[in-house]
Structure formats: C-alpha cells, structure tokens
C-alpha positions in Angstrom: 82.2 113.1 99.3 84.2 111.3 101.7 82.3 107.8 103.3 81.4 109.6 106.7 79.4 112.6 105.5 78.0 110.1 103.0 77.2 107.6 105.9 75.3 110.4 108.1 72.6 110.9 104.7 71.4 107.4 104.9 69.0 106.4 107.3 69.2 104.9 110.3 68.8 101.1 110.4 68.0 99.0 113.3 68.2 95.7 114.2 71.8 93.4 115.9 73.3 92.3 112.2 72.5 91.3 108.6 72.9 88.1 107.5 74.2 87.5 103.6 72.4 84.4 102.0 73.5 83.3 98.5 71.1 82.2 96.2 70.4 78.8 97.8 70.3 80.5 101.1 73.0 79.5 102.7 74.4 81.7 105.1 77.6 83.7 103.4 78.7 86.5 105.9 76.8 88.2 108.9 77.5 91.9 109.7 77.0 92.9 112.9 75.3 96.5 114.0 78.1 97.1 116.6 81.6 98.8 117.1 83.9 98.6 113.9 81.1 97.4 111.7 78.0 99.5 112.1 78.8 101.7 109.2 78.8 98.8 106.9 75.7 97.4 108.8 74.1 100.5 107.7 75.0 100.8 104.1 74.0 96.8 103.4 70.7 98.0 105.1 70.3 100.9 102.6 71.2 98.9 99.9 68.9 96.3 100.7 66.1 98.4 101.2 66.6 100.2 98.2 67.3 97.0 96.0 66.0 93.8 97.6 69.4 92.7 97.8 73.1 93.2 97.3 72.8 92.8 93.1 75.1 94.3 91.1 73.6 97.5 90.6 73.2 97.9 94.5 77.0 97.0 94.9 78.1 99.7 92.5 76.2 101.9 94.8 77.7 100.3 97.7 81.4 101.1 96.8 80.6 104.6 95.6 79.1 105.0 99.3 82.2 103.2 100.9 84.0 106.3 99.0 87.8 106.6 100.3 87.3 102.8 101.7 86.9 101.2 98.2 90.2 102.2 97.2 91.7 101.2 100.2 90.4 97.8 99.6 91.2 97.5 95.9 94.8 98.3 97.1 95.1 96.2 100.2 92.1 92.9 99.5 91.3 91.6 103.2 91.8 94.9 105.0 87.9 95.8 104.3 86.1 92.3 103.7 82.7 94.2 103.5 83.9 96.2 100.5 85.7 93.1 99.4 82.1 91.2 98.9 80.9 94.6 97.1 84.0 94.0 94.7 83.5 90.0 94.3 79.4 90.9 93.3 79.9 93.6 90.7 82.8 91.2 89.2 80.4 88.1 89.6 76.9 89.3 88.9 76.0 86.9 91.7 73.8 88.6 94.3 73.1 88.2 97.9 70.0 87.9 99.9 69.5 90.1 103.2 68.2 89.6 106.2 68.5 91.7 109.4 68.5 89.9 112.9 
C-alpha cells in the first residue's frame, strides 16, 4: 500500500508539532503539524499513541507506514530526515520520547 492511502487509515492528530526527547530529555527534533510535514506529524502521533514512544518496534512500524518514502530515504539519507530518525532507532535500539505542542 503506497504511504498516502496508508496515511488516510490513521487517525487524525491534533495539536502545532511533536517534540522528540532522548532519554535524558533533551530536545532531539520537533515536527511541525503544517505544510510539507504534517504527514509525518501524523504518523509519529500514531506511533506514539500506539507505543508510548518511537522504540524500535514503533519505528519498524513507522517505515512500513512511510511505504514508498523509506526506500527513497535508504537510497538518498537527508532527503527524508523523519524517515532517517526511524532508520537511526531500529539500527540503535535507542528510543525517543514524544510530546505534542
């Protein structure tokens, strides 16, 4: 299933951005619910919902969601940053905190 008809089964998630903590919460990466990023807003929302946080098991889920994307990313690293920090926390183990703001 391609990312977009994926995207459109998730639910709808409110809020102006996410902010990414590391473990001792310092602030990684923000993603904000707007042009060019709200797809990705909404998928770290689902993820977090569904997991607490971005684990390893959530990002696995993350980059089967991203779909088309994840290989994009894998084949071009920088083009899709949000995919990029799926990537680094499945190859890392080391999850990230979410809040939305």
């Amino acid at each position: 299933m391609k990312f977009a008809d994926t995207l459109k089964t998730l639910p709808e998630a409110t809020g102006d951005r996410l902010v990414l903590t590391d473990a001792a919460g310092a602030e990684v990466a923000t993603i904000a619910n707007g042009p060019g990023t709200a797809g990705s807003f909404r998928v770290y929302a689902y993820l977090a919902q569904q997991y607490g946080a971005i684990n390893a098991e959530a990002a696995a889920e993350g980059l089967a969601i991203f779909a088309e994307h994840t290989e994009n990313a894998t084949t071009h690293p920088g083009k899709h940053p949000n995919i990029d920090r799926l990537i680094a926390i499945l190859t890392t183990g080391s999850p990230l905190n979410v809040r939305i703001a």
